[in-house]
Each structure stands twice: as C-alpha cells, then as structure tokens.
MOPAC internal coordinates of N, CA, C and O (Angstrom, degrees):
PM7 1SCF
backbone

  N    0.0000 0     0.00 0     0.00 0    0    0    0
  C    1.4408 1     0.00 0     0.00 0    1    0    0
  C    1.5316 1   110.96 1     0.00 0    2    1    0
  O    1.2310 1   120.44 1   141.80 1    3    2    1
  N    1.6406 1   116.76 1   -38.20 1    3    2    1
  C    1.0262 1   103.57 1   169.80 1    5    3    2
  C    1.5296 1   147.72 1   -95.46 1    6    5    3
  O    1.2310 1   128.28 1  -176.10 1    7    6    5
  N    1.3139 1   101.65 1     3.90 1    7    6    5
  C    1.0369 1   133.40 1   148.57 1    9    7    6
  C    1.3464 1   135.50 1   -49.19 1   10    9    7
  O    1.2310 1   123.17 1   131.79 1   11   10    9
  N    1.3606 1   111.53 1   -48.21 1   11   10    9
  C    1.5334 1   129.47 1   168.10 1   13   11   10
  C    1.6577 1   106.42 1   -73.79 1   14   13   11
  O    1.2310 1   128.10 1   142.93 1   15   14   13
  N    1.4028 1   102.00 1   -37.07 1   15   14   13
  C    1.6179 1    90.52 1  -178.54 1   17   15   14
  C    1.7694 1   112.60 1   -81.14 1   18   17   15
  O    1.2310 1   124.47 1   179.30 1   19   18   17
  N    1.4632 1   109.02 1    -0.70 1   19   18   17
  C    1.5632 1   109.08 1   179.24 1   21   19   18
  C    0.8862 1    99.24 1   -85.23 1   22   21   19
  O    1.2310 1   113.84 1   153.67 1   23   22   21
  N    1.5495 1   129.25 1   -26.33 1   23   22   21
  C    1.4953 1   139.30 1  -154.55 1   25   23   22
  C    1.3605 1   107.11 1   -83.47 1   26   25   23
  O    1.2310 1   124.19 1   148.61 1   27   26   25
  N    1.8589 1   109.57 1   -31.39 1   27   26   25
  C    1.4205 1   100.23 1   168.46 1   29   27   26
  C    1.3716 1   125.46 1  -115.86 1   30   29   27
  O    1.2310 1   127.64 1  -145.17 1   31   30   29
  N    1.5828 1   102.90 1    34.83 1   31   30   29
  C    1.3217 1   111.83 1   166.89 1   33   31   30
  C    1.6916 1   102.06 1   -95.10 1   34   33   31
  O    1.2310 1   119.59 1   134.12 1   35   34   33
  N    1.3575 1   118.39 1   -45.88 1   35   34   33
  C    1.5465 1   123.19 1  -175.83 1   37   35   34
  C    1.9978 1   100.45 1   -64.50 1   38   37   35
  O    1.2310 1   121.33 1   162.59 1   39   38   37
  N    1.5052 1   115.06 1   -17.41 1   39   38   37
  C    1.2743 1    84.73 1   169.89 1   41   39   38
  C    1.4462 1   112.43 1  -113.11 1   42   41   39
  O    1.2310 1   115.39 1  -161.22 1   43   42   41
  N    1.4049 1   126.34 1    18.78 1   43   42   41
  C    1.5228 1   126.06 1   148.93 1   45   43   42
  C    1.1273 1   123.66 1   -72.38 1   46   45   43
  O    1.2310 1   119.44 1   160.42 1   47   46   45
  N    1.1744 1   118.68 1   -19.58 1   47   46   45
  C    1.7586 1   139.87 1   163.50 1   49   47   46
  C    0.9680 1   114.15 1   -69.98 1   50   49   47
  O    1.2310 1   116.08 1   134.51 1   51   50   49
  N    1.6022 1   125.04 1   -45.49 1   51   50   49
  C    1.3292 1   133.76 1   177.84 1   53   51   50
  C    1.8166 1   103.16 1   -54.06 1   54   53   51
  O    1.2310 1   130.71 1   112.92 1   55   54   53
  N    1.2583 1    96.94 1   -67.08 1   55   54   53
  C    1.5203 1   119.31 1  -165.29 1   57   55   54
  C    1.1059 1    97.96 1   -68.18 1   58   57   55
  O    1.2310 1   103.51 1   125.77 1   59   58   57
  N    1.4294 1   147.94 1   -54.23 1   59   58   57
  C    1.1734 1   129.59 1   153.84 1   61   59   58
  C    2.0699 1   134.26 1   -24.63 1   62   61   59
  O    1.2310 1   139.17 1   137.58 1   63   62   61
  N    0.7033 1    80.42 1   -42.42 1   63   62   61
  C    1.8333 1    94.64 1   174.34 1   65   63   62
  C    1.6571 1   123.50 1   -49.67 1   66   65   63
  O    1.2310 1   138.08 1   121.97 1   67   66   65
  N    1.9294 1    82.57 1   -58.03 1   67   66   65
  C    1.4580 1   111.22 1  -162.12 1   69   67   66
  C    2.0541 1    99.64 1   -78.16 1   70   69   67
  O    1.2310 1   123.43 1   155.69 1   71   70   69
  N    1.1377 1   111.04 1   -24.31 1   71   70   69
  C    1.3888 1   118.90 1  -171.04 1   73   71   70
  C    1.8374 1    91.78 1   -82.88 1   74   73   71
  O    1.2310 1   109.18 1   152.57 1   75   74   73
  N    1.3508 1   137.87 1   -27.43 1   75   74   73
  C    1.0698 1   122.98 1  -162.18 1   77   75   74
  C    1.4004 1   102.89 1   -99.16 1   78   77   75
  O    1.2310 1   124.54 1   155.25 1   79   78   77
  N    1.8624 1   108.90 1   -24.75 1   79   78   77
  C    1.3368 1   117.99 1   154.20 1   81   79   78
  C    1.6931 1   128.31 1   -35.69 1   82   81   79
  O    1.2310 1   141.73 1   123.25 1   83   82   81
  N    1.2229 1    75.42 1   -56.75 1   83   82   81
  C    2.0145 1    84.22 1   177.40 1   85   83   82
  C    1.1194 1   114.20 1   -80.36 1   86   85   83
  O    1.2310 1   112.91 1   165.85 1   87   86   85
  N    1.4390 1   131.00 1   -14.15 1   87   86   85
  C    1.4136 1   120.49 1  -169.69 1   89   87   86
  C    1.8087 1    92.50 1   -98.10 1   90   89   87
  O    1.2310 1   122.79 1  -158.33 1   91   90   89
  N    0.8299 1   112.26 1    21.67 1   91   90   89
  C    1.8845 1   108.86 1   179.53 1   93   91   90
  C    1.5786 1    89.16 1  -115.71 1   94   93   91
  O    1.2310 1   108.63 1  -164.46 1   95   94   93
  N    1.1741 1   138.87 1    15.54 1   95   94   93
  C    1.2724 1   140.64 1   162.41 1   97   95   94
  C    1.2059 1   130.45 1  -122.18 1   98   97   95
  O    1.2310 1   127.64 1   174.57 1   99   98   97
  N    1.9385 1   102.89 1    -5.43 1   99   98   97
  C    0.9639 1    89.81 1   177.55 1  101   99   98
  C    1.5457 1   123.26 1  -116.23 1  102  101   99
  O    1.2310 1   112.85 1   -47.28 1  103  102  101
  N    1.2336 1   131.11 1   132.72 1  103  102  101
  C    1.8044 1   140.12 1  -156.36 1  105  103  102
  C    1.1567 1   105.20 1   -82.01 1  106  105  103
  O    1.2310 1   117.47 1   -49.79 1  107  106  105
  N    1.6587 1   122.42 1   130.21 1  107  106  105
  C    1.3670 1   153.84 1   159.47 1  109  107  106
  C    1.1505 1    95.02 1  -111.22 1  110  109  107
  O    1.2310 1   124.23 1   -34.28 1  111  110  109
  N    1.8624 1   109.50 1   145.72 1  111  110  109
  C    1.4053 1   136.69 1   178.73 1  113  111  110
  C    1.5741 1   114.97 1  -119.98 1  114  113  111
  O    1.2310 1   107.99 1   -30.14 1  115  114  113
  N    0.8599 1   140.03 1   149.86 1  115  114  113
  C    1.3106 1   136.69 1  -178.94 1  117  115  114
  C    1.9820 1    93.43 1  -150.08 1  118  117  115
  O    1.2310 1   126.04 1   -17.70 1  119  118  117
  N    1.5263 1   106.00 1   162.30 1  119  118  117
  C    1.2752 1    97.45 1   178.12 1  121  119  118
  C    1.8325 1    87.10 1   179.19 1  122  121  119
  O    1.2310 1   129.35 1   -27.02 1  123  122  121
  N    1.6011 1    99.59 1   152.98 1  123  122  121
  C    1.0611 1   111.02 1   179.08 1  125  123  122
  C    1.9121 1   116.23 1  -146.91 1  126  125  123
  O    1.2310 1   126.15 1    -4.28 1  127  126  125
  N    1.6356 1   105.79 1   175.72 1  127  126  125
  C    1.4129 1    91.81 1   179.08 1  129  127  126
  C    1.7433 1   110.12 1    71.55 1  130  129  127
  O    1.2310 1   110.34 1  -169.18 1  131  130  129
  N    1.0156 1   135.75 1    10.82 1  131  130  129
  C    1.3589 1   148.64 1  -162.07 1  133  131  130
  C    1.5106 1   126.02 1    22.30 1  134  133  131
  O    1.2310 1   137.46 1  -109.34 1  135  134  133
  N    1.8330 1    83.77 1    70.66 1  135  134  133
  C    1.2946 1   102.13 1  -177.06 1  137  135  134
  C    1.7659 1   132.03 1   118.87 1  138  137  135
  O    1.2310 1   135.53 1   149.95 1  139  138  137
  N    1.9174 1    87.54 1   -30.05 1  139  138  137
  C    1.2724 1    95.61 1  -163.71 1  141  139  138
  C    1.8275 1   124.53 1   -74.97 1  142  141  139
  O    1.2310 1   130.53 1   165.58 1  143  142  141
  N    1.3554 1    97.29 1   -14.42 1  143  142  141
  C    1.1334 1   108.94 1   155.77 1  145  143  142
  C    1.5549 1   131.02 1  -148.12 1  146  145  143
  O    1.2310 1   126.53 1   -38.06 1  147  146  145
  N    1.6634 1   105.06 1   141.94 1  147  146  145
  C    1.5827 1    98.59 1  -151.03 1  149  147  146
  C    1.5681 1    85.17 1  -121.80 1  150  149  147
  O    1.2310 1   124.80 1   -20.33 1  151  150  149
  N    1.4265 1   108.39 1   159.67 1  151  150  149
  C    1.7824 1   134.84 1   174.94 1  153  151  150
  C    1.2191 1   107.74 1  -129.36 1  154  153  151
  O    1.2310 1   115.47 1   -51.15 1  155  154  153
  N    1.8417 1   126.20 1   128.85 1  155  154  153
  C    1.2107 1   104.95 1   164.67 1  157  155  154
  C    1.7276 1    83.07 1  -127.39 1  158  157  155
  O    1.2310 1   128.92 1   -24.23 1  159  158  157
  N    1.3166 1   100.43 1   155.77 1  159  158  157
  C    1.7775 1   108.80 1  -173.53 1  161  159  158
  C    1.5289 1    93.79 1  -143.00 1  162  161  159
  O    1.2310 1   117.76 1    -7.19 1  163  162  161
  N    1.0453 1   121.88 1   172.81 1  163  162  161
  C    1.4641 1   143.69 1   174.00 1  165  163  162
  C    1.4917 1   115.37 1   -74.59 1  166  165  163
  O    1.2310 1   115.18 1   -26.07 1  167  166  165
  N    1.4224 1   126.74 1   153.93 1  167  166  165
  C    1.2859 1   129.02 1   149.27 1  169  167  166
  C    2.0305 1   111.47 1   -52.96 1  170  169  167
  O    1.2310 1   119.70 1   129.92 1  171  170  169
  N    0.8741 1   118.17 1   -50.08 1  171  170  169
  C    1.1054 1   130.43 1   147.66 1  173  171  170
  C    1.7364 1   125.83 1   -19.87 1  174  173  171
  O    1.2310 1   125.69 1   162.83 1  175  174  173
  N    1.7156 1   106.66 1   -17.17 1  175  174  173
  C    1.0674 1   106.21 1  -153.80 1  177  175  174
  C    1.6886 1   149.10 1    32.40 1  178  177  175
  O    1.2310 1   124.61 1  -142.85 1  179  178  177
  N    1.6456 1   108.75 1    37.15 1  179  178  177
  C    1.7592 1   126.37 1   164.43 1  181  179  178
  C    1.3670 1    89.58 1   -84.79 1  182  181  179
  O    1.2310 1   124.83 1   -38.47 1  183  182  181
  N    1.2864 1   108.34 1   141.53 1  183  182  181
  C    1.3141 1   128.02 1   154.62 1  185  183  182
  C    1.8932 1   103.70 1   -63.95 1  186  185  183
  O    1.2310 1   117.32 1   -35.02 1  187  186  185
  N    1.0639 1   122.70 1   144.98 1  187  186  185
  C    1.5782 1   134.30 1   177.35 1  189  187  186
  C    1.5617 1   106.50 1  -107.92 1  190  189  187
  O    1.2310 1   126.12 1   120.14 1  191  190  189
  N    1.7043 1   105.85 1   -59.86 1  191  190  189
  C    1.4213 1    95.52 1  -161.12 1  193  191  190
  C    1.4248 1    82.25 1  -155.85 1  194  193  191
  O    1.2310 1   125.65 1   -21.98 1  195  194  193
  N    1.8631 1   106.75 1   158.02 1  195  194  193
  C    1.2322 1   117.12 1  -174.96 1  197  195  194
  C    1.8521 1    98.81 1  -121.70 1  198  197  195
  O    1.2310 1   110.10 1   -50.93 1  199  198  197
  N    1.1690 1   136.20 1   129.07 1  199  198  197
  C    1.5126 1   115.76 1   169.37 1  201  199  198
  C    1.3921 1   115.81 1  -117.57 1  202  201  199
  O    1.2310 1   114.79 1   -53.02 1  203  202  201
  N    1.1438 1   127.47 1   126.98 1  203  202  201
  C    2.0753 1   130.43 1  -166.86 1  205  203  202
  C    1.6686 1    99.51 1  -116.78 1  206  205  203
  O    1.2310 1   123.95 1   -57.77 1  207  206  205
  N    1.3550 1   110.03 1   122.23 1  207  206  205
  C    1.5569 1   110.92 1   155.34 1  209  207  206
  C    1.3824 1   117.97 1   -48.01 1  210  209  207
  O    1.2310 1   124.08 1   -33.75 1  211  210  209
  N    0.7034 1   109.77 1   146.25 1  211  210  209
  C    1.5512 1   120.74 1  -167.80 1  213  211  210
  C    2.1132 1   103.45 1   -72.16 1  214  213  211
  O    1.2310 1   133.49 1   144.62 1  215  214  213
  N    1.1826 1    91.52 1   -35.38 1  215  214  213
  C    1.4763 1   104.42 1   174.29 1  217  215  214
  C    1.6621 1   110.48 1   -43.88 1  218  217  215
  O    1.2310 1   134.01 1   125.93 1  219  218  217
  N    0.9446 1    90.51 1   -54.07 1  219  218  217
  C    1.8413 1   112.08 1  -165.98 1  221  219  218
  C    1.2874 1    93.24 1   -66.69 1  222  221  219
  O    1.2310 1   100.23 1   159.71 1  223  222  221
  N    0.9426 1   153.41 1   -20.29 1  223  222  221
  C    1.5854 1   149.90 1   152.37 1  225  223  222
  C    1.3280 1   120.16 1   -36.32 1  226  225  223
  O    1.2310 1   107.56 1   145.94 1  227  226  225
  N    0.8157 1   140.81 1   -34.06 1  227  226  225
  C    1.3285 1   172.57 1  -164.71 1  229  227  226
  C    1.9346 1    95.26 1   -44.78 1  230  229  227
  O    1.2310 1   109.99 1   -47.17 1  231  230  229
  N    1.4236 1   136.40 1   132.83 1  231  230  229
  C    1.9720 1   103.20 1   174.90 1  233  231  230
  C    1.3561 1   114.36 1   -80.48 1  234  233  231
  O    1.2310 1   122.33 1   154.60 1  235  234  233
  N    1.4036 1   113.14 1   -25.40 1  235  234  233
  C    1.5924 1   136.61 1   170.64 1  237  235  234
  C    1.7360 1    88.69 1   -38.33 1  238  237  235
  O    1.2310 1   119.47 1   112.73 1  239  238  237
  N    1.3101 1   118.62 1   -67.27 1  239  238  237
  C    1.8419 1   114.99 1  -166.91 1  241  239  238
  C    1.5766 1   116.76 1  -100.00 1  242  241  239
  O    1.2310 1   134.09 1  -148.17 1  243  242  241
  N    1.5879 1    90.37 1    31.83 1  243  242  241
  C    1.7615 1   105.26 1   163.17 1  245  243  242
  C    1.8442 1   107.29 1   -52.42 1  246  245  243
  O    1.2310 1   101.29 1   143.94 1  247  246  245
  N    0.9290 1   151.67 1   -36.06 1  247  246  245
  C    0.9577 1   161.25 1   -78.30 1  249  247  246
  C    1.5276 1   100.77 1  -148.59 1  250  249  247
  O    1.2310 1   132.58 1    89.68 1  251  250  249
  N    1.4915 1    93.31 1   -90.32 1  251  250  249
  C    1.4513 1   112.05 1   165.75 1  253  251  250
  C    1.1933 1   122.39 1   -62.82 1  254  253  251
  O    1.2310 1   113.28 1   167.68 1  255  254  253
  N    1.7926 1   130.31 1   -12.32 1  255  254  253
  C    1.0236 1   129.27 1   145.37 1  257  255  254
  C    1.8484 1   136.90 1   -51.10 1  258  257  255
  O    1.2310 1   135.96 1   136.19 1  259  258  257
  N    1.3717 1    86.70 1   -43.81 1  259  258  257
  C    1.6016 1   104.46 1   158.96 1  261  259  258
  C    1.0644 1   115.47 1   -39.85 1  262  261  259
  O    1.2310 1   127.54 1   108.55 1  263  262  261
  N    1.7635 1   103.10 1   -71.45 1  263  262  261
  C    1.5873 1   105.05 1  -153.84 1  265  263  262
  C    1.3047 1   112.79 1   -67.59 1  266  265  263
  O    1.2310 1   115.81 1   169.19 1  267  266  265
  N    1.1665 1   125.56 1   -10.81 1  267  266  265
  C    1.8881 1   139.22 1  -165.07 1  269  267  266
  C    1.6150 1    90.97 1   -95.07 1  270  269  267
  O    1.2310 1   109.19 1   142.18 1  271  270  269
  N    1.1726 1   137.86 1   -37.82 1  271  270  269
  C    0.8541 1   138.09 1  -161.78 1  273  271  270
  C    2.1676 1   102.00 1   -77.18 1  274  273  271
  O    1.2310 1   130.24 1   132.10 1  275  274  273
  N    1.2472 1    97.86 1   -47.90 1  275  274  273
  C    1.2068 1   113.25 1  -164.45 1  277  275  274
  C    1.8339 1   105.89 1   -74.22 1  278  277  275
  O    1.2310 1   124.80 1   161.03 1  279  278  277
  N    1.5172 1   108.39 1   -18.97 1  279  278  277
  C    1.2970 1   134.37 1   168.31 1  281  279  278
  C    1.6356 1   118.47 1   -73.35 1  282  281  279
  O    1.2310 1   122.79 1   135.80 1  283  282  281
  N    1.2350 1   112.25 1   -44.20 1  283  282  281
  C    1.5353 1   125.96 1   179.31 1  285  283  282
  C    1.2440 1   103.14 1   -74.16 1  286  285  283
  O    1.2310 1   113.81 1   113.13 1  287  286  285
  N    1.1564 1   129.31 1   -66.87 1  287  286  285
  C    1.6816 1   141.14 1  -179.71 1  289  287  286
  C    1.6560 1    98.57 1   -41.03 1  290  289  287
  O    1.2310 1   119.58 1   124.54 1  291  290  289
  N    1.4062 1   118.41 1   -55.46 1  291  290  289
  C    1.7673 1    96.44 1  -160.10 1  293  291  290
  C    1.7286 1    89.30 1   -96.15 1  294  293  291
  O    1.2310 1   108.14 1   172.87 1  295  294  293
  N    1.0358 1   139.76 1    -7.13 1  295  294  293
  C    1.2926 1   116.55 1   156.89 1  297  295  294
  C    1.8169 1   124.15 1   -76.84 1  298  297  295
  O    1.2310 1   128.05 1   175.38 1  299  298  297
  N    1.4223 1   102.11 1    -4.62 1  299  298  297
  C    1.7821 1   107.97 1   158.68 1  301  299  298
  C    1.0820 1    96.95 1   -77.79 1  302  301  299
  O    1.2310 1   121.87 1   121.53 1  303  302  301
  N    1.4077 1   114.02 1   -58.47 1  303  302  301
  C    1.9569 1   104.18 1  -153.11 1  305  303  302
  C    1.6434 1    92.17 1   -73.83 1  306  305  303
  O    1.2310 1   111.27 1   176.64 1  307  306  305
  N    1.4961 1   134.04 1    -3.36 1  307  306  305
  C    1.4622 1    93.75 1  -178.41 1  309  307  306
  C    1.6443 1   105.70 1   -98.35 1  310  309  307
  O    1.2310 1   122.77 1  -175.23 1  311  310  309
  N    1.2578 1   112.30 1     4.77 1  311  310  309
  C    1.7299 1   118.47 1  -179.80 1  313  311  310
  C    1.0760 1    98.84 1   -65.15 1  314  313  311
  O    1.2310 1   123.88 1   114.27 1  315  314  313
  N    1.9520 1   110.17 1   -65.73 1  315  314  313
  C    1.2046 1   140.43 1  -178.38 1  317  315  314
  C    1.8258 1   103.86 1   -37.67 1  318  317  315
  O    1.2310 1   120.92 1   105.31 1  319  318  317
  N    1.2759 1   115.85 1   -74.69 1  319  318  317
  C    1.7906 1   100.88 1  -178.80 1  321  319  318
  C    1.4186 1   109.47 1   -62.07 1  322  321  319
  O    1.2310 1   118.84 1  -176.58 1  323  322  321
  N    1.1281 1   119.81 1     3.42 1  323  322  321
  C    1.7666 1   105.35 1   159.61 1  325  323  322
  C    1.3745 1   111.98 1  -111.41 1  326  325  323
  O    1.2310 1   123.64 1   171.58 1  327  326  325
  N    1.0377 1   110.63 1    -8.42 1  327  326  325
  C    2.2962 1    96.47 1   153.63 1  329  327  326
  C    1.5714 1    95.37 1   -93.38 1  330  329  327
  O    1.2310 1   110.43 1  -168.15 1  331  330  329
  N    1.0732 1   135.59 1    11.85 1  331  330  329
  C    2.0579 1   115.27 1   174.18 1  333  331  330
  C    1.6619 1    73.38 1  -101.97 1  334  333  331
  O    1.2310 1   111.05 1   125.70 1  335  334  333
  N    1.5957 1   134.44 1   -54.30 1  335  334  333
  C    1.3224 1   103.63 1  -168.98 1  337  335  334
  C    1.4888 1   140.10 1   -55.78 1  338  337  335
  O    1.2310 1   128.28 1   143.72 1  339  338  337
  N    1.7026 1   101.65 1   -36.28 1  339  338  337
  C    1.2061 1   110.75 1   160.37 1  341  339  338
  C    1.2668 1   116.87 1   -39.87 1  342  341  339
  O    1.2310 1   123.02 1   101.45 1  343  342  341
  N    1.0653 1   111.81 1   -78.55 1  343  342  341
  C    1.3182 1   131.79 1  -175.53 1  345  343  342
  C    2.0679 1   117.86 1   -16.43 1  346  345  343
  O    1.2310 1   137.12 1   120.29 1  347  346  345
  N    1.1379 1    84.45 1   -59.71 1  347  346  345
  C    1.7681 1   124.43 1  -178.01 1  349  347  346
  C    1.1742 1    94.52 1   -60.33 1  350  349  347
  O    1.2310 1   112.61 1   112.86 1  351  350  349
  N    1.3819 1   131.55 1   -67.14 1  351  350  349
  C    1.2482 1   135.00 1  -170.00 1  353  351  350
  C    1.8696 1   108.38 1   -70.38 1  354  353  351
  O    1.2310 1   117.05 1   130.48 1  355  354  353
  N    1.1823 1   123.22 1   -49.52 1  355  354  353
  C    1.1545 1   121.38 1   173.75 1  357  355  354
  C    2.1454 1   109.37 1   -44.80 1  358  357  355
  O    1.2310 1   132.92 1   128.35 1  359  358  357
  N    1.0636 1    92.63 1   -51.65 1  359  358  357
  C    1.4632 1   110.69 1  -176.37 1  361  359  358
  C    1.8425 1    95.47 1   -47.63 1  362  361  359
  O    1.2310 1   121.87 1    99.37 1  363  362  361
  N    1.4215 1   114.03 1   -80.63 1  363  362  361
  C    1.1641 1   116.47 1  -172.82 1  365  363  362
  C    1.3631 1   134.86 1   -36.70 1  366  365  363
  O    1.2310 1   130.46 1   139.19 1  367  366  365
  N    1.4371 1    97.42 1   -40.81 1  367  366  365
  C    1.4430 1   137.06 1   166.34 1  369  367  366
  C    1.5620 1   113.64 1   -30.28 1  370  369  367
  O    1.2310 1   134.27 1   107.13 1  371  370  369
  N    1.8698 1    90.00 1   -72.87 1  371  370  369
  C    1.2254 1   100.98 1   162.37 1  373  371  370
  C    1.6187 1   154.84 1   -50.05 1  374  373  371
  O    1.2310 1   136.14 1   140.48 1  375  374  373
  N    1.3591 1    86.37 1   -39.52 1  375  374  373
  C    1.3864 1   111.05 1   152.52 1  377  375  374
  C    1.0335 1   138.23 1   -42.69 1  378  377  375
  O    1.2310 1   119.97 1   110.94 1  379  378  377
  N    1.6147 1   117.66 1   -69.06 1  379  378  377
  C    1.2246 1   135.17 1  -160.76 1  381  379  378
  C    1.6941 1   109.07 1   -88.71 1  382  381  379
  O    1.2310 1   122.19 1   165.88 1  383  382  381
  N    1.4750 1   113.41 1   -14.12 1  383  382  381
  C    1.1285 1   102.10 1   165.82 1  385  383  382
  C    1.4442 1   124.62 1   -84.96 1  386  385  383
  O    1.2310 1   121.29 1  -160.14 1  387  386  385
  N    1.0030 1   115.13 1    19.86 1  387  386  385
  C    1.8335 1   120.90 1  -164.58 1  389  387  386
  C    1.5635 1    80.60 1  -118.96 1  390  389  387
  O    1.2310 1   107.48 1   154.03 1  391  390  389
  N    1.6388 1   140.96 1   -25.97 1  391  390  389
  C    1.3014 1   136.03 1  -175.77 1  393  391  390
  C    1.0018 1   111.55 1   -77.92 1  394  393  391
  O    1.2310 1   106.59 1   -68.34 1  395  394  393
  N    0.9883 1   142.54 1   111.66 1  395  394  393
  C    1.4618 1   132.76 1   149.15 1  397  395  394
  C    1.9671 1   134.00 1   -84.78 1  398  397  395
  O    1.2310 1   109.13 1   -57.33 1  399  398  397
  N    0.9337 1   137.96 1   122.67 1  399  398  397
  C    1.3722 1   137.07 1  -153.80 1  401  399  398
  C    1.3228 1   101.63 1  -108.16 1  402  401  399
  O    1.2310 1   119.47 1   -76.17 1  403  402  401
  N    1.3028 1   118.62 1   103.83 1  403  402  401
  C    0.9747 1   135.07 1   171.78 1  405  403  402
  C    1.9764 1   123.76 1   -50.43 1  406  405  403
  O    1.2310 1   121.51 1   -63.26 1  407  406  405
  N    1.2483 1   114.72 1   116.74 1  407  406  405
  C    1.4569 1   121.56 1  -148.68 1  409  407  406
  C    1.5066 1   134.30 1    70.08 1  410  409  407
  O    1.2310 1   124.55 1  -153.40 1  411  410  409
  N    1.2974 1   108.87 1    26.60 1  411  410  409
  C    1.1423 1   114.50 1  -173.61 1  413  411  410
  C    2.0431 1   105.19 1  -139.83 1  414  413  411
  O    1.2310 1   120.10 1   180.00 1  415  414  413

C-alpha cells in the first residue's frame, strides 16, 4: 500500500515538473494605453519582452509611461497565474481521478 502511494507521489513530482516545463513556453500578453504598450511574460510568469511606442518616450510622459507600464505587466502576470492555475488544476485533476481512497 505504501509503496503504491510512493509510487504516486514520485509521479506527482514527475508531472509536476513537466507542467511547469511547458508553462515556461507558454506566452501571455498583457497591454495597456490601447496598445501603446505591450508585455509578453511566460505562463511561468518571466517577463519575455516589454514593447513602448515611441511616443511615450517623450520626459513630459515619463509618468504615464510608468503607470501603463505597471498596468501591462500585472495584467500579463494575471493571465499568466491563470494558465499556471489551469494548468495545476488540470494536472491534479488528472491525477486524482485515477486515485481512489480507500474508505472514503
């Protein structure tokens, strides 16, 4: 019995790994200012790439450059922690229905 349950602890570990593997490949966008500045980051949540209109350069729109910036970024990372949740949950999902718990 306990054996089988080590057996599916080493492959929630396994499967755990490989899911965080893929989610470092996979691209979320976020963007703000309509358009003017774009974020793409990982499922993984790394930032990848930042893109600024050239406009927004400007020191006069230092400012509002910020705040768009600070707008784009957590609307990537909040896409982004909802494909790691998916993700997580699909995984578990999977899992736990192949378990069965005996007395329960």
């Amino acid at each position: 019995m306990f054996g089988d349950l080590l057996g599916k602890l080493q492959e929630a570990q396994q499967k755990m790994q490989e899911s965080k593997e893929r989610l470092r490949h996979v691209l979320v966008d976020g963007e703000a200012g309509n358009g003017t500045v774009k974020v793409v980051v990982t499922g993984g949540r790394e930032v990848r790439s930042v893109e600024i209109d050239p406009a927004l350069l400007a020191a006069e729109r230092k400012e509002e450059l910020e705040d768009l910036l600070i707008t784009a970024l957590n609307r990537a990372l909040k896409q982004a922690e909802e494909t790691w949740e998916a993700e997580m949950k699909g995984m578990a999902g999977g899992m736990l229905g192949g378990m069965g718990l005996p007395g329960m």
